[in-house]
C-alpha positions in Angstrom: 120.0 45.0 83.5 122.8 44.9 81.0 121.6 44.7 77.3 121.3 41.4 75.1 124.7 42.7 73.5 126.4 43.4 77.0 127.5 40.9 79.7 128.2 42.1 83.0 130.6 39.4 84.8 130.8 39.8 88.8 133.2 38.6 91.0 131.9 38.8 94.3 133.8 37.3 97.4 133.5 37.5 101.3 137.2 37.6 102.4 138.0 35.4 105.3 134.7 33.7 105.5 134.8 31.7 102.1 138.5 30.6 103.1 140.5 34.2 102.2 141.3 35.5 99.0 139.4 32.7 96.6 142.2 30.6 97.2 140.5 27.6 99.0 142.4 27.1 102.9 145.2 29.6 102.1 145.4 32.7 105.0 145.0 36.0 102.8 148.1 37.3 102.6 148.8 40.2 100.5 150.5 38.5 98.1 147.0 35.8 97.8 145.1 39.1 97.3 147.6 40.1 94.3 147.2 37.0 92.5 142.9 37.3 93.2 143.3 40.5 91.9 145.3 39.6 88.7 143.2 36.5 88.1 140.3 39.4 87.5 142.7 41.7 85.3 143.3 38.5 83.4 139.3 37.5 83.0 138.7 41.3 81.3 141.8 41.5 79.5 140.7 37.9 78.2 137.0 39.1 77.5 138.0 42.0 75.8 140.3 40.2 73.6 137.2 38.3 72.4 134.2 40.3 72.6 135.7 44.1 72.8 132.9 46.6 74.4 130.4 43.9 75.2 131.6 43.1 78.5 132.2 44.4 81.9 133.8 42.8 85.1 132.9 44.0 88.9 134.7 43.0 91.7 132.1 43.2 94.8 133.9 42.5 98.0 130.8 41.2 100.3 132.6 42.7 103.4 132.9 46.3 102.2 129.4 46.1 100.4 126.1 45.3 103.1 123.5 45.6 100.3 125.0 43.1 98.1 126.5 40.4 100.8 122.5 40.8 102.4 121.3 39.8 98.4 119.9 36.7 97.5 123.5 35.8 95.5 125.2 37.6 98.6 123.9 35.2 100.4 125.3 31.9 98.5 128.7 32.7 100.4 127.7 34.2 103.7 125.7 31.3 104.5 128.7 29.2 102.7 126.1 27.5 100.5 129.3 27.5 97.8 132.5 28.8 98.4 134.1 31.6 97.1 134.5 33.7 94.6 131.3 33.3 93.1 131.6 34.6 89.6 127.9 36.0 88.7 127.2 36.2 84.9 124.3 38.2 84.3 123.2 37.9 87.4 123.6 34.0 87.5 125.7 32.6 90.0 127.5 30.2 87.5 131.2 29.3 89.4 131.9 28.8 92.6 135.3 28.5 94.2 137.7 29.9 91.5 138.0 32.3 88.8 138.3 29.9 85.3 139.3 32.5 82.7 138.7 29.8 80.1 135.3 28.6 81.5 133.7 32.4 81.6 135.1 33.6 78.2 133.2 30.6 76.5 130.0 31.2 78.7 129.8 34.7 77.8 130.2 33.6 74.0 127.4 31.3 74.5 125.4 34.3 76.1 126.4 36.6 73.2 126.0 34.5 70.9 
């Protein structure tokens, strides 16, 4: 578990199950993946702007990772209870269904206080 000064931010998401690439309906093309993957390159460049060192971002993709998709949180998007991404913040599930840079930085200010 992270320490009170450090916030661990996960994205975790279950390609093609949770509607592709955290884009709602879309297929997951390549160039959906890209812009997934640059939403998450925005969220730490944005969180290292504001709190540098006291955060880290993971990426868990449910399909490459068995241990995390069977996990309680896993679970929330196999069994499509929200869609994805789900963005974990110290292992809280607090979004569901897109990446909100704006929404996470300010949560994780709240949590550092």
């Amino acid at each position: 578990m992270a320490s009170k000064d450090d916030v661990t931010v996960r994205i975790l998401e279950l390609p093609g199950v949770s509607g592709g690439c955290a884009c709602g309906s879309l297929p997951c093309t390549p160039e959906v993946a890209a812009m997934f993957q640059q939403k998450i390159a925005e969220l730490q460049a944005a969180l290292e702007e504001s709190y540098p060192g006291r955060t880290r971002v993971e990426y868990v993709n449910l399909k490459e990772n068995q241990a995390e998709r069977e996990s309680e949180i896993g679970q929330l998007l196999v069994t499509k209870k929200y869609p994805g991404p789900l963005v974990v913040i110290n292992g809280e599930p607090k979004y569901a269904g897109s990446i909100q840079v704006k929404k996470i930085v300010k949560e994780v200010g709240t949590i550092l206080g």
